[in-house]
N, C-alpha and C positions, 0 to 999 in steps of 0.2 A: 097509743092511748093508754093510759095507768088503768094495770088492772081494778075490778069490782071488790072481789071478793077476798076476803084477807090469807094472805099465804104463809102465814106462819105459825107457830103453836100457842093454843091457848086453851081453857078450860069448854066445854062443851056450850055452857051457857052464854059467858063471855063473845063466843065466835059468834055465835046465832045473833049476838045482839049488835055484834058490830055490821056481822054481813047484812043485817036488816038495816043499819042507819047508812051502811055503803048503797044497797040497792037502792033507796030513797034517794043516795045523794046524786046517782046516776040517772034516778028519773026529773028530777028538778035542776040536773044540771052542775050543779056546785062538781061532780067526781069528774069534769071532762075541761073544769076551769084549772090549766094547769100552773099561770101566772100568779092566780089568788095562790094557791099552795105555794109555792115556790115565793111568794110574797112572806106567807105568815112564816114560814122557816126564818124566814131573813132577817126578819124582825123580830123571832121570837133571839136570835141567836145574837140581833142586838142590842140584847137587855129591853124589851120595849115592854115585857108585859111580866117579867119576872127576874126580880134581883139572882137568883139560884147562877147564871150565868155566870157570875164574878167569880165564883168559884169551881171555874169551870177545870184549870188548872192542877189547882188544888187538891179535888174532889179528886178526879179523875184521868190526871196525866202518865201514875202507873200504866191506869189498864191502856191508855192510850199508844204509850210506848211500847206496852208487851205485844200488843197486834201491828204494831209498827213494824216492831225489828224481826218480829216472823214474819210478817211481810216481804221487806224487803232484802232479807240477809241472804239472799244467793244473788242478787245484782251487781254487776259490773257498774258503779257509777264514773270510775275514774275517767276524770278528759269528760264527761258527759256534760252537754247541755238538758236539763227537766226541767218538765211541768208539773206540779203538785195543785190537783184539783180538789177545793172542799180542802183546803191545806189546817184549818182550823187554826188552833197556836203555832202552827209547824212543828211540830213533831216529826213528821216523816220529812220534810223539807231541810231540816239538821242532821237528820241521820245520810241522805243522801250530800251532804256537803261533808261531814266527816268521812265520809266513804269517797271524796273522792271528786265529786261533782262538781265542772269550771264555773257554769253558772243554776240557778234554781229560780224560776217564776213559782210565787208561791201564791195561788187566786182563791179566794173564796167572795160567796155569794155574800159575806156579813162584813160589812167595815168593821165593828166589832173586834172580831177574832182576826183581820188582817194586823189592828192596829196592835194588838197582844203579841202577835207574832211576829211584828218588828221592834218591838220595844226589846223582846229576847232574842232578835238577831243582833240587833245593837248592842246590847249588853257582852253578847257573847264575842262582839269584835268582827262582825261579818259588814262590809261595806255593800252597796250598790254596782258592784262589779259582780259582787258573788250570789247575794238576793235581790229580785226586787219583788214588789205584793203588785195584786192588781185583780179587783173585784170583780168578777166574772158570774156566767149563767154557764152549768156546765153540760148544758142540751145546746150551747152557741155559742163556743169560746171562740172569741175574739182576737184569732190568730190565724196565719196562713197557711196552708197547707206544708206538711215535712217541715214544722218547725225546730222539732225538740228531738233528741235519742229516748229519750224512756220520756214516759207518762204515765202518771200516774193518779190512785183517789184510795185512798184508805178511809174506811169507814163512812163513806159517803154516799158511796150507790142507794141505799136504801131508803133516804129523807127525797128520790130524785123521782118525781113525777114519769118521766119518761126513759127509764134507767138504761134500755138498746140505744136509743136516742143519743146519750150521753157519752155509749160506748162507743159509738160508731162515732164522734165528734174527735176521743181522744186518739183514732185509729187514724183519721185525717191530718190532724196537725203533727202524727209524728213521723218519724223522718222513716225511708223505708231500710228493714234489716234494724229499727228502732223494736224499742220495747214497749206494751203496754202491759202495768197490772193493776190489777184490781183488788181492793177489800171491799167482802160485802156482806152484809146481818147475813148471818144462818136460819134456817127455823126458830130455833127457841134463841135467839139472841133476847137477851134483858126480857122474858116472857113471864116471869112471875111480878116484876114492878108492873110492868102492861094493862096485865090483866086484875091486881089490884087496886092501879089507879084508874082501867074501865069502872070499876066496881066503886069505887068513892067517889069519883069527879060527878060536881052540878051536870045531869046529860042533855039539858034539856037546851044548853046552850051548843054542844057539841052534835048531839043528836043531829043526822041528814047530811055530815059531813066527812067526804073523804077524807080518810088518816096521811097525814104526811109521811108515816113509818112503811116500809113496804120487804120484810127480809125475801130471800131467797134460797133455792138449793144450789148444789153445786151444778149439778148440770144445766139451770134456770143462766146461771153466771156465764158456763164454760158454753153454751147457745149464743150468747150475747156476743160473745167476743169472735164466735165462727160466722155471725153474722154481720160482724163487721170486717170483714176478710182477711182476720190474724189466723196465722198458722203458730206450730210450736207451741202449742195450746197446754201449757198445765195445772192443775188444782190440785189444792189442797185442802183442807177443812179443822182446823182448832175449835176446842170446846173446854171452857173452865168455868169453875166453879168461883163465885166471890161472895167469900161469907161474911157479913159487917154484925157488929159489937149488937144489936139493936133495928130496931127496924125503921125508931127515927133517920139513922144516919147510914140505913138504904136508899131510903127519899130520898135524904140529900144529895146522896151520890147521886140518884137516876135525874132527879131535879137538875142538878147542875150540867149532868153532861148531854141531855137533850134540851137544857135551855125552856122547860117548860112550855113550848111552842103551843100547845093545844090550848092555852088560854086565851090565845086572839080572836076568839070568839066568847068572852067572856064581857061583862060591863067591868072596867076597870076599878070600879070599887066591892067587888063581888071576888077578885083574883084569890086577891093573901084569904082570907077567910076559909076559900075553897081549898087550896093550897096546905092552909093545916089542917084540916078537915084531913082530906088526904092520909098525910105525915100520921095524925093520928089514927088512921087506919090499918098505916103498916106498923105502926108499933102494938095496935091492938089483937091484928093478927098475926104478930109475929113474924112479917113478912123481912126476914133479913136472909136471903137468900138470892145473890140474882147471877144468873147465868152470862154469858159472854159465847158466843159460837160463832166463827168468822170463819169466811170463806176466804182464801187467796185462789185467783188464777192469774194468769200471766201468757201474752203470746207478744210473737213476731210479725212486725209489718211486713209483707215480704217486698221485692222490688217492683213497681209495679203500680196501678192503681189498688187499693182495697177491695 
C-alpha cells in the first residue's frame, strides 16, 4: 500500500498541509485507489491536461542524461539482453545500446513518450532487432520470468504507487546472476518547484488527494531491492544544484519534465489560467533554484528463486 504521509523535504507549513490533504485522501479512500494514480500519471505524461509535455526533451534531456549516465556507468551492457522500465524518451535505453546491449525493451506507462522514443531510435539508425517499446504497468510487467540480464528504471520509482511492488516485479523477470538498478528522487529531489507550486496551485481541486510524487532515502531504496531477494546490493546518492535565468523558466523546466500531472483533477478550462498563475509565482518569488538528488542502487539476482 503507498505510503500516507509525505517522505521528502519540504517547508514546515507546506508538509502539514499536504500530510492533512494525504490523511483525508486515506480516510475517503482516493490514497489506497492505486489505478486512479497510476491513470493520471499516464495521462498527464500524455499531454492530456497540459501542453508543458512537448517539451519535455527539450526542457530537460540534460538533466536527464546526467542521472542517466551516473546511473548506469559502471554496467556491463555488452551481449546484454534489457529492460528499461519508465524508459520515458530513452535516454537510458541509448546509453545501454551504445554500451553494448544486443537488444533493449524500452516500456513506459505513456504511449506518449514511447512514441518520442522511437522516433529517436529511428532517427539514430536503431532497427526492431536492437529496440522495440511496449507500454507497460511497472507493478505487472508483462513478461516472463528470467527474461532480461539487467533491468532497469531510472527516475521512475518515485511517480510509482507501489514502488517494493515494482521492485520485486523487475527482480522476477530478470535472469538469475542478472542485474537490477534502480534511480530514485532523493529527499529534496526538485523540493523548492514542490513546495512553490503546493503554494500557488487552485487546492481546492487537488485538496484530499494522494501526490503521485513519493521520493525516498537511500536505505528506503537499498530495503526494497533486499526485499526482493537481490544480493550485491550497492548505493549510491547524487545531489545538484540547477540554477535557471528566471523563475519563469524554472516552471518551465519542472512543468515540462513532470508533465504537470496534478492537473487531472482540474475542470479543463480552469488548467492554463492556473498554470500561469503558478509561473507567475515563481517568478514573483524568485523561485529559480531547483535541486536534483538521486539515489542509484543496484543488486544481483542470485541463482535461485528471489
Amino acid at each position: 500500500m503507498p505510503p500516507v504521509f509525505w517522505t521528502g523535504k519540504l517547508t514546515k507549513s507546506m508538509k502539514l498541509l499536504v500530510n492533512l490533504s494525504n490523511a483525508i485522501a486515506w480516510i475517503n479512500g482516493n490514497a489506497k485507489n492505486a489505478n486512479a494514480m497510476k491513470e493520471r500519471l499516464k495521462l498527464g505524461y500524455n499531454g492530456e491536461f497540459s501542453s508543458h509535455v512537448d517539451k519535455y526533451d527539450k526542457l530537460g534531456l540534460e538533466n536527464q542524461l546526467r542521472a542517466a549516465s551516473l546511473q548506469l556507468a559502471e554496467i556491463d551492457f555488452k551481449g546484454k539482453e534489457v529492460l528499461d522500465v519508465g524508459c520515458g524518451t530513452g535516454v537510458s535505453s541509448f546509453i545501454a545500446l551504445e554500451k553494448g546491449a544486443s537488444k533493449v525493451v524500452c516500456g513506459d506507462i505513456s504511449q506518449y513518450m514511447l512514441d518520442k522514443a522511437q522516433e529517436k531510435a529511428t532517427a539514430a539508425g536503431y532497427d526492431k532487432n536492437q529496440i522495440v517499446f511496449r507500454q507497460l504497468d511497472a507493478e505487472s510487467l508483462p513478461f516472463e520470468k528470467d527474461s532480461f540480464d539487467v533491468t532497469m528504471t531510472g527516475m521512475t520509482l518515485g511517480v510509482l504507487p507501489n514502488q517494493e511492488k515494482a521492485v520485486t516485479e523487475m527482480a522476477r523477470v530478470t535472469r538469475p546472476n542478472g542485474l537490477v538498478s534502480v534511480g530514485a528522487h532523493g529527499p529534496e529531489h526538485y523540493w523548492e518547484a514542490i513546495d512553490a507550486t503546493f503554494r500557488a496551485v487552485t487546492k481546492r481541486y487537488v485538496f484530499g488527494y494522494r501526490l503521485e510524487f513519493w521520493p525516498r532515502t537511500d536505505k528506503d531504496v537499498e530495503d526494497m531491492l533486499v526485499h526482493a531477494g537481490l544480493t550485491n546490493i550497492k548505493t549510491f546518492r547524487a545531489v545538484w544544484r540547477n540554477d535557471f535565468p528566471s523563475g519563469g523558466e524554472a516552471y518551465d523546466f519542472f512543468a515540462a519534465i513532470t508533465a504537470s500531472w496534478w492537473y487531472a483533477k482540474f475542470p479543463s478550462d480552469k488548467i492554463s489560467a492556473d498554470s500561469e498563475k503558478t509561473r507567475r509565482y515563481f517568478e514573483r518569488k524568485r523561485v529559480t533554484r531547483i535541486t536534483d538528488d538521486v539515489i542509484f542502487c543496484c543488486g544481483t539476482k542470485p541463482d535461485g528463486e528471489p
